[in-house]
N, C-alpha and C positions, 0 to 999 in steps of 0.2 A: 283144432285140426281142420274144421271146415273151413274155413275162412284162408287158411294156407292153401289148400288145394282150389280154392274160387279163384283168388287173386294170385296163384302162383308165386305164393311167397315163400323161397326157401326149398321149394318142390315145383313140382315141374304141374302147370294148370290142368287141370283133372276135372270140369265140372259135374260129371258123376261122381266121382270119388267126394264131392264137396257132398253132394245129395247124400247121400248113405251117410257121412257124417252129420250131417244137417238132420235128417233124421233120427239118427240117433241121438242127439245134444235138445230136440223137439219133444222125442218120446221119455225123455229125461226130466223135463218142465221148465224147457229154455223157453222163453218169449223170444230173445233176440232171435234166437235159431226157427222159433216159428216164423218169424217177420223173414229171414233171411230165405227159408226156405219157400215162402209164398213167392217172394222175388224169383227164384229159378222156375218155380212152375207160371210166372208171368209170363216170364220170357223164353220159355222153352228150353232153359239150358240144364243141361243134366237129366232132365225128363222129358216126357211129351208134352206141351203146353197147354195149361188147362187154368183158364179163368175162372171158372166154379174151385176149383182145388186153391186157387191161389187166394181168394175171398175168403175161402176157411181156413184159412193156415192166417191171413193177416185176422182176421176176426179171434181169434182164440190167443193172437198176443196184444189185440189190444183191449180184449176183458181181461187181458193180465197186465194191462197201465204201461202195454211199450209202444211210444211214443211213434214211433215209426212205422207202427203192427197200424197205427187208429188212424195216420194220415195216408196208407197206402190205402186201407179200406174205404177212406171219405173217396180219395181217387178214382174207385173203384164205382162208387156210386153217383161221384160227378158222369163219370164216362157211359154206366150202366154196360160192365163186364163182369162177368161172373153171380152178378145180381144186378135187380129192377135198378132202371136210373131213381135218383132219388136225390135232388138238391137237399132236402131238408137233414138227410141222414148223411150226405158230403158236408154240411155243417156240424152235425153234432161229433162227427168223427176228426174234422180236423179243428174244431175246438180244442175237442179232450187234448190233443197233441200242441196245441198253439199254447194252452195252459201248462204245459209243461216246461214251456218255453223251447219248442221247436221251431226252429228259424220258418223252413220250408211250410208246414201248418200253420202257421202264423202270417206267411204272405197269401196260400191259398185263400185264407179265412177272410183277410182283409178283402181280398180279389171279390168273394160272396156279397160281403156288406159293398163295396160299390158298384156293382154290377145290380146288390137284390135277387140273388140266387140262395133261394134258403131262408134268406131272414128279407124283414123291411131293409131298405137304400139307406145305407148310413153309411157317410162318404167319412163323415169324420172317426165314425167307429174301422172304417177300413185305415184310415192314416194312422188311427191309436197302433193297429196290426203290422200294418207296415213298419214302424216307426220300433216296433218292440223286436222288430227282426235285424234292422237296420244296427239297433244300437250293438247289436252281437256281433255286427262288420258283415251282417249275410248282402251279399252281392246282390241279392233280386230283392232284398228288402232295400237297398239303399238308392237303388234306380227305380224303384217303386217309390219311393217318397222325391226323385227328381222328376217324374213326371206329376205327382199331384202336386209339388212350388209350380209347376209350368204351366201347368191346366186350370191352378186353381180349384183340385178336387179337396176338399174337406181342407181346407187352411186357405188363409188368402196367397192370391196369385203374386209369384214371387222369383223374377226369370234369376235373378243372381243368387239366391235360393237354391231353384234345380242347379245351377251348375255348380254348385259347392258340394249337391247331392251327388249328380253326376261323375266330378271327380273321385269323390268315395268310392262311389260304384266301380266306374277305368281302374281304380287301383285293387281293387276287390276281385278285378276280372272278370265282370258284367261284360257280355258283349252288346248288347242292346243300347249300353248306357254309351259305350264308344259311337257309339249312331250319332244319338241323343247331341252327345254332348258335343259333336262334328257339327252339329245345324246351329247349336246355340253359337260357336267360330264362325259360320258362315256370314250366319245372320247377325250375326251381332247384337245376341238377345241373353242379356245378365251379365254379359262381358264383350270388352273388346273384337271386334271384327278381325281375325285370323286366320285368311285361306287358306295359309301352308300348314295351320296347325289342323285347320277343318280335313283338311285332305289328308293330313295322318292316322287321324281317327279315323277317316271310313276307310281305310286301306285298312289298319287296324283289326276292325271292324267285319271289312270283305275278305279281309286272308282268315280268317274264323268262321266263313260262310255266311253271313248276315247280310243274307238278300235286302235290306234295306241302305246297308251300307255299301253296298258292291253296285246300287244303282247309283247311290249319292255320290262316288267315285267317278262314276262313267259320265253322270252327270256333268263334272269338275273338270274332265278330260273334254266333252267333249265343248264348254265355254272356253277353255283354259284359263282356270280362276285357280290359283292355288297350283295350279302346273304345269306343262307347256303343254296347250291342245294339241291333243292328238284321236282323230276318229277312229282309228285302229284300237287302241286302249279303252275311248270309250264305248265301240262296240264290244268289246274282250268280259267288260265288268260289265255292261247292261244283259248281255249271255251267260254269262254268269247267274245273274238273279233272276232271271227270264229262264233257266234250266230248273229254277227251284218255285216255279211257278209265281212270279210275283209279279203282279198283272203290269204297274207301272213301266217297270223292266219289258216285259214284254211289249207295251206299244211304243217306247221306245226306242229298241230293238226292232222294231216294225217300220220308224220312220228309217233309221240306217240303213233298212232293205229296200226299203219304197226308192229311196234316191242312191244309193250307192256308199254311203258313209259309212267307211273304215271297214264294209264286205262289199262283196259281188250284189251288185243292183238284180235283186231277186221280188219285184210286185207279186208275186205269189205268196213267197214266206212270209212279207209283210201283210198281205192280208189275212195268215194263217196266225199269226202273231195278234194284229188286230182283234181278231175273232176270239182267241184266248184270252185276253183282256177286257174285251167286250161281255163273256162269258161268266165274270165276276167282279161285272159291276164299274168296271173300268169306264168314266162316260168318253175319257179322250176316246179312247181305245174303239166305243160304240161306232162315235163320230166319223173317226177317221175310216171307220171299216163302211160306214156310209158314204161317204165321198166318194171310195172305190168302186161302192154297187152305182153311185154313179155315175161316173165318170167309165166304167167298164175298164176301171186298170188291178189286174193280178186275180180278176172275177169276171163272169159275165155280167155284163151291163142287165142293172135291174131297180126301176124306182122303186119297187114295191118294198124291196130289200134296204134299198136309200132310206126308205120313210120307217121301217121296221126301229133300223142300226139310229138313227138320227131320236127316234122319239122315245127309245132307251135311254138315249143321252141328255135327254131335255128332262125327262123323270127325275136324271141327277143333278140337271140344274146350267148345262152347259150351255154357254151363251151363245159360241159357236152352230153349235145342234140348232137351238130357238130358234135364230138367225137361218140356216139353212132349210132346217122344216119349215121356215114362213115364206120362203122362197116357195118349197114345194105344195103349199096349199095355194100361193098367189098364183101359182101357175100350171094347178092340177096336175103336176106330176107326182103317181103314186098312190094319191089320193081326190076324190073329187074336192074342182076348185071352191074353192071357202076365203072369201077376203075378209071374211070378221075374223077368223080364227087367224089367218095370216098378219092382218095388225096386232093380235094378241099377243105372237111370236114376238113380233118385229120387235114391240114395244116392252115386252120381256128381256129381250137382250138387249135392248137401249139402256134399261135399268142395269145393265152392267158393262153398261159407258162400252159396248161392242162396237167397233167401226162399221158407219153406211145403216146399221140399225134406226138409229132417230131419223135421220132420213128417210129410210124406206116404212116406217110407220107415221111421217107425215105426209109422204104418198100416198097413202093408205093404200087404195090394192090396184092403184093406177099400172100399164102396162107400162113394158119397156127399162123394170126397173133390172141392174146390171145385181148378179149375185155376188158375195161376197167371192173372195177366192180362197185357196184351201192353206190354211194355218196348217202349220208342223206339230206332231203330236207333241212333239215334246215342248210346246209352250206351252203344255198342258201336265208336263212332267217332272216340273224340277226339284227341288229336296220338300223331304215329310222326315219327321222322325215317327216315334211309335207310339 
């Protein structure tokens, strides 16, 4: 009866009414009905929400060997709700359930072993787990063994591989894998180069909300590869993933505002956009928000800011950033002038063949040298999968 009034099957959805029966089927020595019952005290439905309530109700079905009772519990102590975090006892709990052959415990488990959350890094013990979920047809077990053929985690690297895995997954109705499997089209990595098929899977993909497909999209519109460019469309889908916070999306989303692409020429949003990208680690995103602080476009003009946004980005390695900050020590903006540290740049981002770089590091910190000009974030943005 519970489970009719949860899912509204046959009666009309009730989730107190499921609780009172959930209790009753618990205090009877149902395990399911305990497992089921910790689920609404998770989530607040049918009762007040309570994570300590909800850890003892999954605790007590899974000292009674239900599968579902031990992997909500390991959940619980990945996340540290309702009880102390605890990677080693999010191991032992979705063990017990991996061992029973639970899909979902089985991909978490592997998730452990190649992360080293809980146990030693065992990439190959994580693909055993993956591998024993996959074979069940679980959608996150079979896009899980498509990124380690891709990656090369615990098997040799294997691009036609991931994409046999990948389709699995698309057919499984993996959304992640519909990414995935759009970049291996693009790129032409384990099969055929296929724009129109790439651009079906991250539409696919973006009409499902997967802000990495809903930028790979925006992406696609805004080259027109795979579809007739249009900047309207691509800024529609980089808003899209830029609403759900996904930094790439965001910067840009940021260059479409800086110059007018496919919205209203807004240098403010675009710097607020930058900033939000910048904020997580984004290094275009740093960059470009430094160029603003210099240039004093959609910000007040500030080198101090230039040199902050700029050597965030060089932390991750941008060559652009390098390049710019070496400007900014050759010529004491921001920071006192330093021409050793300014060939250091230069010569940093020569190592990644950056234009005017080898040049202006065999100038070494001679004056008059001209700075690079401002790159568009999005040469900084174009497809990743996950």
């Amino acid at each position: 009866m519970a489970r009719f009034y949860d899912y509204g099957l046959g009666v009309e959805q009730d989730a107190a009414e499921a609780v009172r029966w959930y209790e009753k089927a618990a205090a009877a020595g149902s395990a399911a009905a305990m497992c089921d019952l910790g689920v609404c005290y998770e989530r607040g439905e049918g009762v007040e929400q309570s994570w300590e309530k909800a850890a003892e109700l999954y605790r007590k079905a899974a000292d009674r060997e239900n599968a579902a009772g031990q992997c909500n519990l390991g959940f619980l102590y990945e996340i540290g709700r309702g009880v102390e975090q605890s990677w080693t006892e999010a191991v032992k709990w979705y063990g017990a359930a991996a061992r029973q052959g639970m899909p979902r415990a089985q991909c978490n488990l592997g998730w452990c072993y190649e992360h080293g959350k809980g146990v030693e890094k065992n990439e190959k013990r994580a693909v055993h787990w993956y591998a024993e979920a996959a074979e069940q047809g679980d959608a996150r077990g079979l896009f899980c063994m498509g990124v380690c053929a891709k990656r090369g985690i615990g098997v040799e690297r294997d691009p036609a591989q991931a994409v046999a895995w990948y389709e699995k997954a698309v057919e499984a109705g993996s959304v992640p894998a519909m990414c995935n499997l759009g970049v291996c089209y693009e790129n032409g990595e384990g099969v055929a180069e296929d724009l129109t098929r790439a651009a079906e899977l991250y539409r696919m993909a973006a009409e499902r909300e997967d802000a990495a497909g809903q930028c790979n999209l925006g992406y696609l519109y805004e080259s027109g590869r795979g579809v007739e460019q249009n900047w309207g469309e691509a800024a529609r889908w980089y808003k899209a993933a830029a609403d759900q916070g996904y930094s790439r999306a965001q910067c840009n989303l940021g260059v479409c505002c800086e110059f007018g692409r496919g919205v209203a020429k807004d240098t403010a949003k675009a710097a607020w956009l930058y900033r939000k990208a910048a904020e997580q680690g984004d290094p275009v995103g740093a960059c470009n928000l430094g160029y603003l602080y210099e240039t004093g476009v959609g910000v007040a003009q500030s080198w101090a800011d230039a040199v902050k946004w700029y050597t965030q980005a060089v932390e991750a390695g941008s060559a652009r950033a390098q390049y710019n900050l070496a400007w900014c020590y050759e010529h004491g903006k921001g920071v006192p002038q330093d021409p050793v540290r300014a060939r250091e740049l230069y010569a940093a981002a020569a190592e990644q063949d950056y234009e005017g770089a080898r040049e202006a590091a065999d100038r070494l910190a001679g004056a008059g040298g001209k700075k690079g000009g401002f790159l568009r974030g999005l040469l900084g943005g174009g497809r990743k999968d996950r």
